[in-house]
mmCIF file of the C-alpha atoms, coordinates in Angstrom:
data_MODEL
# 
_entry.id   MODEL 
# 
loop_
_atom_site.group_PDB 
_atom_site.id 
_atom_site.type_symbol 
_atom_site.label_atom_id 
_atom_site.label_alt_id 
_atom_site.label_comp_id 
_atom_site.label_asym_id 
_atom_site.label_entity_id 
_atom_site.label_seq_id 
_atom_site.pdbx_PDB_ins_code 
_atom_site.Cartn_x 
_atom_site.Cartn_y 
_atom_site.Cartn_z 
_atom_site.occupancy 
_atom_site.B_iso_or_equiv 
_atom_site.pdbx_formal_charge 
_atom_site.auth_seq_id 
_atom_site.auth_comp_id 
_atom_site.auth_asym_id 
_atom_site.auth_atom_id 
_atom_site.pdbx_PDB_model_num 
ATOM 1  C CA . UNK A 1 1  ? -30.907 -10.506 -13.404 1.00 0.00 ? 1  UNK A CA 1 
ATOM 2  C CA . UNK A 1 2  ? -29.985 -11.324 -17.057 1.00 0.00 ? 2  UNK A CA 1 
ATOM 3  C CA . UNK A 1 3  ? -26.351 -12.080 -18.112 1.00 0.00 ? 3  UNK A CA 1 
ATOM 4  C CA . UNK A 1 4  ? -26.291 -9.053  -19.997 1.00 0.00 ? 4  UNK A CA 1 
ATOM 5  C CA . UNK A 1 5  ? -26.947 -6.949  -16.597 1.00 0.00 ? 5  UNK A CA 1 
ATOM 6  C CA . UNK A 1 6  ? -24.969 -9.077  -14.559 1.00 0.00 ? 6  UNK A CA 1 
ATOM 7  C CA . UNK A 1 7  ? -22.127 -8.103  -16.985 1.00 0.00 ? 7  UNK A CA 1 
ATOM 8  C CA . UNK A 1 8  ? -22.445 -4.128  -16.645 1.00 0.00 ? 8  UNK A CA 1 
ATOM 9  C CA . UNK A 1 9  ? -22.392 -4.441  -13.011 1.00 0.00 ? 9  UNK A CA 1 
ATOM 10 C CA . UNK A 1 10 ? -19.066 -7.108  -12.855 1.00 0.00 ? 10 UNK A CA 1 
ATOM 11 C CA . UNK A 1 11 ? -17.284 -3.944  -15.207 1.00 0.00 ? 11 UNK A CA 1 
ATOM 12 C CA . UNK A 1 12 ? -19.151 -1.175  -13.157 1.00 0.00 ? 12 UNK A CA 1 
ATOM 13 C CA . UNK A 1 13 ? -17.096 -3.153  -9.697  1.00 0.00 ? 13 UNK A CA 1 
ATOM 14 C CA . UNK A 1 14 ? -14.021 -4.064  -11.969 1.00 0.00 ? 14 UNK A CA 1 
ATOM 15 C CA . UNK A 1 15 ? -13.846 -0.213  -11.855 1.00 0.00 ? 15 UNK A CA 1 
ATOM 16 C CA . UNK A 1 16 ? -14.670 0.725   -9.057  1.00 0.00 ? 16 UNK A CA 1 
ATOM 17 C CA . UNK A 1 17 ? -11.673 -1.964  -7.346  1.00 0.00 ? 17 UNK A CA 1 
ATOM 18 C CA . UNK A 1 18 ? -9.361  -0.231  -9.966  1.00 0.00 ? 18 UNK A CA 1 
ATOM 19 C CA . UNK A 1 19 ? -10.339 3.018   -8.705  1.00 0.00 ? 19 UNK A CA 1 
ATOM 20 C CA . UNK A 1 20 ? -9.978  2.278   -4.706  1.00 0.00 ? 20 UNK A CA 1 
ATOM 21 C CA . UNK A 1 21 ? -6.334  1.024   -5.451  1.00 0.00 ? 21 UNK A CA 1 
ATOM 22 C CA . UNK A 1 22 ? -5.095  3.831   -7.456  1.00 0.00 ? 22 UNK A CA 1 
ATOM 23 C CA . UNK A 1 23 ? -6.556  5.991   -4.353  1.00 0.00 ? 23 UNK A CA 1 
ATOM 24 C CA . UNK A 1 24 ? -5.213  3.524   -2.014  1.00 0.00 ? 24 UNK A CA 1 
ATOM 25 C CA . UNK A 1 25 ? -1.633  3.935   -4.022  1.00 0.00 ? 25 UNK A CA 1 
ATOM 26 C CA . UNK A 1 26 ? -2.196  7.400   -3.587  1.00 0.00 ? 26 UNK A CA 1 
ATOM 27 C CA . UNK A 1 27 ? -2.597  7.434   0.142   1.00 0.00 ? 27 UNK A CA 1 
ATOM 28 C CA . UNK A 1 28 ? 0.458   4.913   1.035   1.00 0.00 ? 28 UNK A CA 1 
ATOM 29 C CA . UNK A 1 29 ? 2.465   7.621   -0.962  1.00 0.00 ? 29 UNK A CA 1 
ATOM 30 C CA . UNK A 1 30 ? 1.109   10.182  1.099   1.00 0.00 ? 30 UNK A CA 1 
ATOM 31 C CA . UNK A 1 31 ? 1.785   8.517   4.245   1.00 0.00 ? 31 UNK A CA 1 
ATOM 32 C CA . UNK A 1 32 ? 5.261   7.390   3.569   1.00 0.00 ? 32 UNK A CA 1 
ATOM 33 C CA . UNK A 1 33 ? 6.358   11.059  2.444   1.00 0.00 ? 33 UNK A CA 1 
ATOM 34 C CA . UNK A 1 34 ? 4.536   12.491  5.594   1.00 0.00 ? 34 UNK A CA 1 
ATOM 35 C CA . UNK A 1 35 ? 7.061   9.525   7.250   1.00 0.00 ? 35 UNK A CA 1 
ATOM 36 C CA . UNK A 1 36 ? 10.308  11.518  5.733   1.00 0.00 ? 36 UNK A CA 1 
ATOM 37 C CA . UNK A 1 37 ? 10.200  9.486   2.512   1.00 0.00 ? 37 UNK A CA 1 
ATOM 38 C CA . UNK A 1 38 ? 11.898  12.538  -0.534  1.00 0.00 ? 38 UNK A CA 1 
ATOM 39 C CA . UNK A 1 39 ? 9.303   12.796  -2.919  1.00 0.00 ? 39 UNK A CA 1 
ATOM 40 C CA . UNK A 1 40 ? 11.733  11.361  -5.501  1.00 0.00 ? 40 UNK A CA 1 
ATOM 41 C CA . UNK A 1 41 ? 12.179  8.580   -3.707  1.00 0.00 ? 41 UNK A CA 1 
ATOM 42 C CA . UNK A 1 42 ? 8.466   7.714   -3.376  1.00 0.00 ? 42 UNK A CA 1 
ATOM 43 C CA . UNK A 1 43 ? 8.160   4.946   -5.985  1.00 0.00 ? 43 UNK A CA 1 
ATOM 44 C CA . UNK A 1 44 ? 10.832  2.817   -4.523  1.00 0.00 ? 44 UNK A CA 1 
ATOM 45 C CA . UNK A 1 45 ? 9.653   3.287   -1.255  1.00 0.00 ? 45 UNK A CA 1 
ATOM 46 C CA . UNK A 1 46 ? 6.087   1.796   -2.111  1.00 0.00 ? 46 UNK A CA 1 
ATOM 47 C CA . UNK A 1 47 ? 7.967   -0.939  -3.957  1.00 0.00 ? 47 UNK A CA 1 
ATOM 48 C CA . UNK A 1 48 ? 9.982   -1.234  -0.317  1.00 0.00 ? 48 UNK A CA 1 
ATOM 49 C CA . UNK A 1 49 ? 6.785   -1.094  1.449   1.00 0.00 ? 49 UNK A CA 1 
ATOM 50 C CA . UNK A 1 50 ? 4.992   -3.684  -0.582  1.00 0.00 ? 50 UNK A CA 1 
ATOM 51 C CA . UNK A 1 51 ? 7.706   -6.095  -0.066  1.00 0.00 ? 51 UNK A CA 1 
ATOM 52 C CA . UNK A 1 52 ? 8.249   -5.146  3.278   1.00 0.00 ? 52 UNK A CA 1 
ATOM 53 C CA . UNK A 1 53 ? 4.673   -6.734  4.140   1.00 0.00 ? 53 UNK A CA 1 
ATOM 54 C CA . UNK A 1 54 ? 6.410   -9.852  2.969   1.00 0.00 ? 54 UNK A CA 1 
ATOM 55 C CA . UNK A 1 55 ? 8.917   -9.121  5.204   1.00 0.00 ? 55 UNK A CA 1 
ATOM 56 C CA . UNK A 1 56 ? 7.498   -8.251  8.347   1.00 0.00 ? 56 UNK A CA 1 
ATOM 57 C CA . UNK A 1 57 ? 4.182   -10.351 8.253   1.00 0.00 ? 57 UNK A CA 1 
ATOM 58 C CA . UNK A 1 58 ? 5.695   -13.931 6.546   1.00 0.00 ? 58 UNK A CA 1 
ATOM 59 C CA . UNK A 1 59 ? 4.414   -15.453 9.175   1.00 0.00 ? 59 UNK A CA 1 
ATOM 60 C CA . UNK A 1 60 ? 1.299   -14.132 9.671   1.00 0.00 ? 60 UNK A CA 1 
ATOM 61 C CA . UNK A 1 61 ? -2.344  -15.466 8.076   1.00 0.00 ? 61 UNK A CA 1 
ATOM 62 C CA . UNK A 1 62 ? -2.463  -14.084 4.722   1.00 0.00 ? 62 UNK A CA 1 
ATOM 63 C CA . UNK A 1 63 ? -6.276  -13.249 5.224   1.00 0.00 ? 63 UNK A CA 1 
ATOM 64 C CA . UNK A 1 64 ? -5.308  -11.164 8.584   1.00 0.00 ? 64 UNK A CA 1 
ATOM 65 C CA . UNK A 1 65 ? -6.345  -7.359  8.972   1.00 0.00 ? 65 UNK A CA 1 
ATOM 66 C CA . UNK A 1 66 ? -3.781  -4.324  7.993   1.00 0.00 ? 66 UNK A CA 1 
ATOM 67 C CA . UNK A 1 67 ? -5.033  -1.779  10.154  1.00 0.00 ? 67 UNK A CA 1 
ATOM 68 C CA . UNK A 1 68 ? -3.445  1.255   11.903  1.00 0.00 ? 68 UNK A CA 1 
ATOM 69 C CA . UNK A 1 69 ? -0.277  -0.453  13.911  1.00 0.00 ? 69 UNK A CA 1 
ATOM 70 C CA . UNK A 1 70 ? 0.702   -2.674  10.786  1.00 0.00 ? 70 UNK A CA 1 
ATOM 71 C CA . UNK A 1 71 ? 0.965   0.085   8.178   1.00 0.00 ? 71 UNK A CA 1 
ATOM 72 C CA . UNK A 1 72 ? 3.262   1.745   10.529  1.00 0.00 ? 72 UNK A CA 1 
ATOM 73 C CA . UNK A 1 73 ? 5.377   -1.703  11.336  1.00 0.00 ? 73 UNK A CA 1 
ATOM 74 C CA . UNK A 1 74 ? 6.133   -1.745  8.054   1.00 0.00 ? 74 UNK A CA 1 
ATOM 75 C CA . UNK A 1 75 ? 6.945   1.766   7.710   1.00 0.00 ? 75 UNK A CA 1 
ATOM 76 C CA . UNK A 1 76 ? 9.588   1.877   10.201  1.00 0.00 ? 76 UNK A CA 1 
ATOM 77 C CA . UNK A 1 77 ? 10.832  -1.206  9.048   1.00 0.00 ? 77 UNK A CA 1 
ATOM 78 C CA . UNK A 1 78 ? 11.458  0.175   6.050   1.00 0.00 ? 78 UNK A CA 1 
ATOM 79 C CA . UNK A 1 79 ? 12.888  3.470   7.558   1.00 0.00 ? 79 UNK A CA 1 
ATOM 80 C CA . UNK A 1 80 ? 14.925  0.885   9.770   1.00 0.00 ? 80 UNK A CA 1 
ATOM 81 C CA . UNK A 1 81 ? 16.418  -1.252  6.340   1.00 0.00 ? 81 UNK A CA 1 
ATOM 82 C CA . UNK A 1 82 ? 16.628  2.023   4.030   1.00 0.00 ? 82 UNK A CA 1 
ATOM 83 C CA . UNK A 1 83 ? 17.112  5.001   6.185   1.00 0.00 ? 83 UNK A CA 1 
ATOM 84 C CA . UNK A 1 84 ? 19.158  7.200   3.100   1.00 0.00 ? 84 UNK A CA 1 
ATOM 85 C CA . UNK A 1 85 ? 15.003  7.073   1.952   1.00 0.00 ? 85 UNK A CA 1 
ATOM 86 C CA . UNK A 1 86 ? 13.930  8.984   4.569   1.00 0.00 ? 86 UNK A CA 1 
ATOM 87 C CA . UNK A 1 87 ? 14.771  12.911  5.604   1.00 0.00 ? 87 UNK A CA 1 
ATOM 88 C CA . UNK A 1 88 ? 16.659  13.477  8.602   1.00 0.00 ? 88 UNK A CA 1 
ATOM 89 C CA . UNK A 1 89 ? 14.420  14.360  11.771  1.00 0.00 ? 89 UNK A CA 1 
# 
């Protein structure tokens, strides 16, 4: 492949990565509201969230899997710390 080539497809995946984290974003929004989270609230609870996986996982290999259990961990961690967040069940 020439540079030139090589070049299109580095922007081509530089958009495609910006793409899957804005839907990513997306879908962390949608699963914190669907966990009580007020729809005004939303942005600080992502901001809670992402620090949260600081929180929750310091100790843990950076490189390890988020799967399933993990996203919730942190989720009722945060529900846990910030519970004024979160509707009442």
């Amino acid at each position: 492949m020439e540079a030139k080539d090589l070049k299109k497809e580095l922007e081509r995946a530089e958009i495609e990565v910006e793409e899957m984290a804005m839907q990513l974003a997306d879908m962390l929004g949608a699963a914190l509201f669907f966990a009580g989270v007020k729809k005004e609230d939303l942005p600080k609870a992502i901001d809670l969230y992402l620090k949260g996986l600081d929180e929750v996982f310091e100790d843990e290999d950076e490189d390890s899997e988020m799967g399933f259990e993990e996203v919730i961990e942190v989720i009722e961690y945060i529900r846990n710390k910030n519970p004024k967040l979160f509707h009442k069940a």
